[in-house]
N, C-alpha and C positions, 0 to 999 in steps of 0.2 A: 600644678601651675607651671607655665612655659617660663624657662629662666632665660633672658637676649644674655648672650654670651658675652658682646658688645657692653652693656651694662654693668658686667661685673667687670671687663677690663677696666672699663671709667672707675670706678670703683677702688680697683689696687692704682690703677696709675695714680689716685689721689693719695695712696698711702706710699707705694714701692719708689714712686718717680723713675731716676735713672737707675737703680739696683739699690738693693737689702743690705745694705755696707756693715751692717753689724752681724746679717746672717752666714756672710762668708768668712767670718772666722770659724763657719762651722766646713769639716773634710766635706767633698761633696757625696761622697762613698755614707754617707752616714746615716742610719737609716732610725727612726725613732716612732715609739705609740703615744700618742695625745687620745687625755680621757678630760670630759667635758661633763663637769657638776654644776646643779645649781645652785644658790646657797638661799633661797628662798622657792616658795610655791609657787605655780608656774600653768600655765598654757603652752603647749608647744606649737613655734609657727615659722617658719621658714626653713626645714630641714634642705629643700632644695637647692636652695642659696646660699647654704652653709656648703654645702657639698661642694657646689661649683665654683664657687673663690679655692679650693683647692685643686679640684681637675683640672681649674685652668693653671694654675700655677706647674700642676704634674701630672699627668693623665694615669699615673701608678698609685696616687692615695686612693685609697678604700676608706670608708666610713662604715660604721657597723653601729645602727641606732640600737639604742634600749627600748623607746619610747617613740610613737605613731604622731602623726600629724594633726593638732588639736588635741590629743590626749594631756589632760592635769596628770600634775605630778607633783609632789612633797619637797620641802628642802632637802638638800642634800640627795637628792637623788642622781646620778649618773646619767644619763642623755647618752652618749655616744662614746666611739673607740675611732681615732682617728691613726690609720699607720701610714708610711712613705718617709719620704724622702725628709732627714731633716730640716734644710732649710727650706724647703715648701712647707712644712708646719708654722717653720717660724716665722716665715713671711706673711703664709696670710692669716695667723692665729687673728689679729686684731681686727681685719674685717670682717673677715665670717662670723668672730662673736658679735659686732656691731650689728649685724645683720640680724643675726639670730634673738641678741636679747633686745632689739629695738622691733622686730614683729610680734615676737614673745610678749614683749609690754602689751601690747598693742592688742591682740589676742586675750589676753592673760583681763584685761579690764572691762573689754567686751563683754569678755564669759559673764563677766561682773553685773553685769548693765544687762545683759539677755535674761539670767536668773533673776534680778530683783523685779522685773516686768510680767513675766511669766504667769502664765492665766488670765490676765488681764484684757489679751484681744489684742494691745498697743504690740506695736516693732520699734525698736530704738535702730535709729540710722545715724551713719557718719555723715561728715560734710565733706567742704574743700577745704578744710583748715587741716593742709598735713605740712610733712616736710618737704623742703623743694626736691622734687626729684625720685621722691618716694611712694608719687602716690597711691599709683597700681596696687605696689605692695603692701603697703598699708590697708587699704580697701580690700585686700584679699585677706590679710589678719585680721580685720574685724568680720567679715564674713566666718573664718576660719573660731572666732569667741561665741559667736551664734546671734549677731546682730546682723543687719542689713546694709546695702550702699543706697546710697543719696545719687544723683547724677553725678558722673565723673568729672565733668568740665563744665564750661560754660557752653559746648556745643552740642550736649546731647540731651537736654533738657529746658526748660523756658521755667525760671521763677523772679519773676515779676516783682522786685523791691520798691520801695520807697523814691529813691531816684528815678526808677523808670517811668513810674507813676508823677512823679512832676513833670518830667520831659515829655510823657504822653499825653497827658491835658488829666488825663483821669484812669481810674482803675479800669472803665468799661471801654477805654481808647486804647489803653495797651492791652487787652485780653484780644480785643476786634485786631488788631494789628498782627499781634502773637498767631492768632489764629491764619490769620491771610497769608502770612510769613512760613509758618512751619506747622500747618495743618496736621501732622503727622506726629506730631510732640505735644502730649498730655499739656496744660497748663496750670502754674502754680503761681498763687498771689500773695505776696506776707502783706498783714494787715495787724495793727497796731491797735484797731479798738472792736468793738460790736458792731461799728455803723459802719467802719470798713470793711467788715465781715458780710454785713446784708447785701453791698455795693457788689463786692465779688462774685457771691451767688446767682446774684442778678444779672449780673455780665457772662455767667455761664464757666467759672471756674473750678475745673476738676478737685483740683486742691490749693486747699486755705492754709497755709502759715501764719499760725497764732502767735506772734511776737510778743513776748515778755506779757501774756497773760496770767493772773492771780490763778488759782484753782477753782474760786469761785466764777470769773470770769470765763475760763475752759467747758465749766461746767454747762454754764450758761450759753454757749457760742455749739456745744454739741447739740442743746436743748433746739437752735436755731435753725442749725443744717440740717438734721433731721435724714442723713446721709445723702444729704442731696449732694454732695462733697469729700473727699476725704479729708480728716481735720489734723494737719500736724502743729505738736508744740513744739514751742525753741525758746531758747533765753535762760541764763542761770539754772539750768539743772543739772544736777548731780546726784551722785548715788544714794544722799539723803533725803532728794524729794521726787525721786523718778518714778515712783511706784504709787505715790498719790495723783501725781499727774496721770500717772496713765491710768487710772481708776478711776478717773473724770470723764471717759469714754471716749476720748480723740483714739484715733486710728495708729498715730505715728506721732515719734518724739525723734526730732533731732538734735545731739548732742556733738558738740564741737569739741568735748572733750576729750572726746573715744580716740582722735589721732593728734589732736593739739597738746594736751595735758600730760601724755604716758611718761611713763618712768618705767626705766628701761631695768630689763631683768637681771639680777647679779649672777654673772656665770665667771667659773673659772675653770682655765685650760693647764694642764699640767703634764707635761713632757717626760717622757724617759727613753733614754735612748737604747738601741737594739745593736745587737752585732753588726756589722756591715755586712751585706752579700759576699758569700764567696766565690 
């Protein structure tokens, strides 16, 4: 994954500001190794990021991983060896963890959501419900858990809600529209009941967004399409009913949870310091 260098200065200027007033009580000669554990089980996802909040602060740290990109890993396991300059550890210790254990969550719940689907034919995707500013990367940790992305923004894909659907007169006035407009973008229509569902088909809708349908309803709404569509579900699901939804035979589940909900992974950084150069 490409890291904008740009990005990560926005990043420390939101923590560093004018300078690290507590890091400069350290000599600047002082050189130190940071070791990075987890204290819980884990996904590994941003090692890149983690890296570059320190090259940029010192282009002399080295990192020295234990552990591969998307590889699980156990409590307490070690992750990396961080050496350089001491106050470049200690400036950006608290980003680069931010970084690390806010993709790590994010990864780390994914894996969660891929495995309880599995066999089943369904893909769990993310949405646009992340955090401001993060979304890339988030979309690349759920990628990196073994889930799917949803369209990035509102300009690289056409799905068709409820309010479009008023302002266009109807569901087959905004597909005709969609279609005249951005011929080249798949279109998706959320629909809210059965009879919504026949409406869409009929107007030529690639994919159906099955809003807050029961399991027997999903069931019933596959029974319909007949793949004449791809059928995604959304709405209250979570890790305790993802796996029956998707054994109702829609194609794709979108889950708002995979970058809205995460809890972010417990790591800790711990310093020791080294000779200074001679």
């Amino acid at each position: 994954m490409n890291v904008e260098r740009e990005l990560i200065r926005r990043f420390l200027e939101e923590d560093v500001g004018a300078g690290d007033v507590t890091a400069d009580l350290i000599p600047p000669t002082a050189h130190a190794l940071a070791t990075v554990v987890t204290r819980e089980p884990m996904v590994v996802c941003g090692k890149a990021w983690f890296e570059a909040v320190f090259c940029e602060l010192d282009a002399s740290c080295r990192v020295e991983w234990r552990v591969a990109e998307g590889e699980e890993v156990e409590a307490f396991a070690e992750l990396c060896q961080v050496c350089g300059p001491a106050r470049a550890l200690l400036t950006g210790e608290r980003t680069a963890l931010n970084l690390l254990q806010t993709l790590s969550g994010t990864a780390t719940l994914a894996r969660r959501f891929a495995r309880a689907v599995a066999g089943t034919g369904a893909v769990v995707l993310d949405t646009r419900k992340t955090i401001p500013g993060l979304r890339r990367l988030q979309k690349y940790a759920v990628k990196v858990g073994g889930c799917q992305n949803h369209r990035f923004g509102l300009y690289d894909g056409i799905l068709i809600k409820e309010n479009h659907i008023a302002a266009a007169g109807s569901i087959a006035a905004a597909v005709v529209s969609a279609r005249a407009r951005h011929p080249e973008l798949a279109v998706e229509v959320e629909v809210e009941s059965l009879e919504e569902l026949e409406e869409a088909l009929a107007a030529g809708a690639e994919i159906v967004l099955l809003d807050n349908f029961s399991l027997e309803e999903l069931r019933r709404a596959v029974a319909i399409a007949r793949g004449r569509a791809l059928l995604e579900a959304s709405g209250n699901i979570d890790l305790d009913n993802v796996r029956q939804v998707a054994e109702t035979g829609v194609d794709r589940i979108s889950v708002g949870a995979l970058t809205k909900h995460l809890k972010a992974v417990d790591l800790s950084l711990r310093i020791r310091l080294l000779d200074p150069p001679g």
